[in-house]
N, C-alpha and C positions, 0 to 999 in steps of 0.2 A: 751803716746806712748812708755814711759820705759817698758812696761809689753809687748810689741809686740816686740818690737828689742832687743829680750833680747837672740837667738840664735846664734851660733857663729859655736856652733859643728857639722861638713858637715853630721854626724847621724840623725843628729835634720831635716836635712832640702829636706831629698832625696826623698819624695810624696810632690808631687807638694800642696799646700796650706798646708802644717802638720797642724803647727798650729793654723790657722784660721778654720778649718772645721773638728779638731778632739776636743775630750776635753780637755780641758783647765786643766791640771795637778794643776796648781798655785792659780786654786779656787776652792769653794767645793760651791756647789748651792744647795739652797732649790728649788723643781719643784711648779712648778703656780699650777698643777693637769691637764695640757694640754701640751702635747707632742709637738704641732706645734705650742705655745707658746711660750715654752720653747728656742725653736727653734730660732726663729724668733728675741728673745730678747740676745743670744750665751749662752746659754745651760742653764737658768733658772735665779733665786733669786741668786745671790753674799754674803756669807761672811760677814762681812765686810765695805760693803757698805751702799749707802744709793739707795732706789728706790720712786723715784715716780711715782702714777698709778693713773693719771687724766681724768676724764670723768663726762659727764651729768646723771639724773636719767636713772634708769635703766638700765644702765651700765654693772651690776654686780660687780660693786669696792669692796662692802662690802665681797659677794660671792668669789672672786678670795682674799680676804684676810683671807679668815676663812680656804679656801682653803691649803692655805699658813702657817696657822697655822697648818691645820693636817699635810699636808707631813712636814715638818718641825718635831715634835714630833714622826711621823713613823721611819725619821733617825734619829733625834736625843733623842732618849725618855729622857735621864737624862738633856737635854738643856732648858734654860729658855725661857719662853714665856710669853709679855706680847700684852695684847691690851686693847688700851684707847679709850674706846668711847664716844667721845667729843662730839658727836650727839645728845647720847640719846636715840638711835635707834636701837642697836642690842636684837636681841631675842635668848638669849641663847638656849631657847629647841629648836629653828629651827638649830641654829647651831647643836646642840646635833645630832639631826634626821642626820644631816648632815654626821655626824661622827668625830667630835671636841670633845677632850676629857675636860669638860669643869671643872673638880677640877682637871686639870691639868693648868690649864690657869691662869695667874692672870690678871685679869678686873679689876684691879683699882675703884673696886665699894667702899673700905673705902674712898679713897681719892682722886675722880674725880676731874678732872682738867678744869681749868677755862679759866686760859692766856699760853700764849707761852713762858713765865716765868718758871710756874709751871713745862711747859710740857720739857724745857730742865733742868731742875733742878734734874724730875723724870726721864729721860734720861739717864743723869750723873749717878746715884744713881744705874741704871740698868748694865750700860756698869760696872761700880764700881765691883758689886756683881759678876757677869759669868766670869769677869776676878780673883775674887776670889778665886771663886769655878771651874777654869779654864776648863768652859764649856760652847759651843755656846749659842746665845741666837737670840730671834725674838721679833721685837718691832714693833709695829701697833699704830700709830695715826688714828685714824678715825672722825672727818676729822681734818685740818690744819685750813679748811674756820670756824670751828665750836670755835675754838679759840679765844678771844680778849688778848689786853695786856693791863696790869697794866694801863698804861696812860688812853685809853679808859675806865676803868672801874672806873677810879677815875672821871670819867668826866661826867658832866651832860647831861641826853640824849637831853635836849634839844640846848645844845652847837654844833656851827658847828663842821666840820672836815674833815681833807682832804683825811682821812684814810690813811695818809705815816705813822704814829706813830707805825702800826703794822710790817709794808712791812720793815720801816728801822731797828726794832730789832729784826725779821726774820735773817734778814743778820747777825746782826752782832753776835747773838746769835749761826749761823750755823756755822760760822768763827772759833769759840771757839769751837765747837763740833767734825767739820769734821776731825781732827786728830786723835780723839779720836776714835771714829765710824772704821777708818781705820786698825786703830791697831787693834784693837779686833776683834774678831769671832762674832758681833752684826749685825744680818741684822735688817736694819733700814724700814720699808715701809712706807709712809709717801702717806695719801689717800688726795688729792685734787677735788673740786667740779670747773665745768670751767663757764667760764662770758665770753658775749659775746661783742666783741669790734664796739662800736656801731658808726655807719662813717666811717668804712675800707673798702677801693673801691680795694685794692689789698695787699697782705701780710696774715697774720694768721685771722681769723674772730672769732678765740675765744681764750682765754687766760685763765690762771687760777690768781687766787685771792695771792698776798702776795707779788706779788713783779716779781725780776729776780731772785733772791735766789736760790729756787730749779734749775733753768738750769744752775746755776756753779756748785751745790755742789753734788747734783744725779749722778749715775751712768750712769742711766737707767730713762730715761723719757716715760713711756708708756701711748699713749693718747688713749681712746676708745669711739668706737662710737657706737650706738644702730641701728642696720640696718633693722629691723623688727621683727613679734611677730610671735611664732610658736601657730596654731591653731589647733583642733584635735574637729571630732564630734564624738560622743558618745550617744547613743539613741538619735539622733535626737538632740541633743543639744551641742554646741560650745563652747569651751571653749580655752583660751592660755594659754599654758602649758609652756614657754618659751619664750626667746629671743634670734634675734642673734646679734651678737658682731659683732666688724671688730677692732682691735686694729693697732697700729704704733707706732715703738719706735722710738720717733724722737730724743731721744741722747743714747746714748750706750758707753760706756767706756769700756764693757768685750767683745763685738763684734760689728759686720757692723751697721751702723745704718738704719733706711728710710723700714727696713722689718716689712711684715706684714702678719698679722695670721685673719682668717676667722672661728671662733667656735658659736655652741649653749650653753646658760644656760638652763639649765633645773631644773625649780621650784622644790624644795625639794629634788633634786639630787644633784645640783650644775654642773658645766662644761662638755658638752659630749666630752669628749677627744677622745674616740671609731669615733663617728660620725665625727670630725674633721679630725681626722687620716685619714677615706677612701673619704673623700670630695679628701681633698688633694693627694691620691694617684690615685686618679681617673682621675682628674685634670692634673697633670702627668703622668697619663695612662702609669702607673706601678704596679697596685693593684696585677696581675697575676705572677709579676716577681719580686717578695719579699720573697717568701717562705710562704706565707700565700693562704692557700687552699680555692678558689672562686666558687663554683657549679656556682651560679647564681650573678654575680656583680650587675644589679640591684636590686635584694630584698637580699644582702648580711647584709646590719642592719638589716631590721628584723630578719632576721638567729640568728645573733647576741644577737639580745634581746631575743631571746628564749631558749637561751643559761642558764645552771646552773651556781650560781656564781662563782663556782671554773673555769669552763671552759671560763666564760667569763673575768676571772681577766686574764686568760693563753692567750685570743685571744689580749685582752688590751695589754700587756709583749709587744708580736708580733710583733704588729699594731706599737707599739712604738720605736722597732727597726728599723723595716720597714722605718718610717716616717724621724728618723736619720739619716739611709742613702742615703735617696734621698735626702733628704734636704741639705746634703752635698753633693751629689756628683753636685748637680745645681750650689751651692757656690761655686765649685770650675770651674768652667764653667766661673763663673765671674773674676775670679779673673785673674792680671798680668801676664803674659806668663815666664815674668822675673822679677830679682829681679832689681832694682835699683842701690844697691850696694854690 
């Protein structure tokens, strides 16, 4: 709450919501690559902090972190970037196609990591360096669940376990870390797989793997859910060319929490941020009164997709101002008529 009560001077405070619905001067965000994203979580990736971005397959976790890495190096080109994939599973030339500039990237392919030992060790060693060479950095665990610790690995797999040995040095391992993570210009993203809690007649129905850890120490808890497959035929033949999302950030520490964002992934593209933006202002039935020129609101995306890339990175700009300012001026719609104190 210190970051929010931190106004004093009647300058500061004379549009109603200033600073809950302009930007946030006192942080610098990396964007998700989705405008209503961005949005939805108070104005993107934090600094700084730590994010967690939990969800089941197909999700798009991996996707909205490669993501994360490009814009991330778009601002920051001289800034560090790493990603650990504890999985096994990334495909760098799909990321490439993607636009990931990938010998700018360090994968930790010399020295993959095993325990969550390892992983805040090489952590340490990160936050170390960019504070160095006194420039931002972006750290990707992919995943957390893909992890064991020391104890479990010395143990035989045929021995029980109650699997608390990983949950409790989680904690205390993140203890020692999150001071550090803070002070620095180190956005931390930390990718979780969820389990479902089996016998809940009422409360959460899924959870993720590790503990309560992540919801003390995250900024930003972003849970996502897979809400259907985009189809498309083509001579006569079907094929899914995507998925869509429905995210919720159920904790938020840079803004409101409980918001939520409705986008497509699109296979070998990554994010339609375009598509998300006029969902949303349509939904709002504000597309016409943004300063964005509309012949035809219904076949206005395909307009769109027939665009050259110059013009369609210029309608994208647009779209993305647009979506900022409605999106605030709604949050300001919510919020207290006055102040408290």
């Amino acid at each position: 709450m210190a970051d929010r009560i931190r106004l004093k001077d009647k300058s500061d405070t004379k549009s109603k919501g200033n600073y809950f619905t302009s930007k946030k001067k006192n942080y610098k965000f990396v964007s998700s690559g989705c405008t209503l994203l961005d949005c939805s979580i108070g104005g993107g990736y934090p600094l700084g902090r730590m994010v967690n971005i939990i969800g089941d397959k197909s999700t798009a976790k991996t996707a909205l972190a490669t993501e994360a890495l490009i814009n991330f190096k778009i601002k920051y080109p001289q800034g560090k970037a790493k990603y650990e994939d504890a999985e096994g599973a990334f495909d760098e030339e799909y990321a490439a196609e993607m636009g990931l500039p990938i010998d700018e990237i360090d994968l930790g392919d010399e020295n993959p990591l095993d325990t969550v030992e390892q992983f805040f060790d090489n952590l340490k060693e990160f936050i170390t360096l960019c504070k160095k060479e006194n420039v931002p950095g972006i750290y990707i665990i992919d995943s957390l669940d893909a992890l064991s610790d020391e104890a479990e690995m010395g143990r035989d797999i045929k021995d029980g376990s109650y699997n608390m040995s990983k949950q409790k040095q989680i904690g205390i391992l993140f203890r020692k870390l999150v001071r550090k993570v803070e002070k620095s210009k180190v956005l931390l993203i930390i990718i979780s797989q969820v389990r479902e809690n089996i016998g809940v007649t009422f409360g959460e129905k899924l959870r993720r793997s590790g503990g309560k850890a992540m919801d003390f120490y995250a900024s930003q808890c972003i849970w996502l859910a897979h809400t259907g497959q985009l189809k498309r035929t083509v001579k006569k033949v079907e094929r899914v060319y995507g998925v869509s999302i429905k995210s919720k950030c159920k904790k938020n520490k840079i803004g409101f929490p409980f918001r939520e964002a409705e986008f497509n992934f699109i296979f070998g593209f990554g994010v339609d941020d375009i598509g998300a933006s006029v969902n949303f202002l349509k939904k709002a039935d504000r597309l016409n009164e943004i300063g964005v020129k509309v012949k035809d609101p219904k076949n206005y995306l395909a307009e769109i997709e027939n665009m050259s890339d110059k013009a369609y990175r210029k309608e994208r700009k647009k779209l993305s101002k647009a979506v900022i300012k409605v999106w605030n001026e709604i949050e300001t719609n919510f919020l207290p008529k006055r102040k408290k104190y």
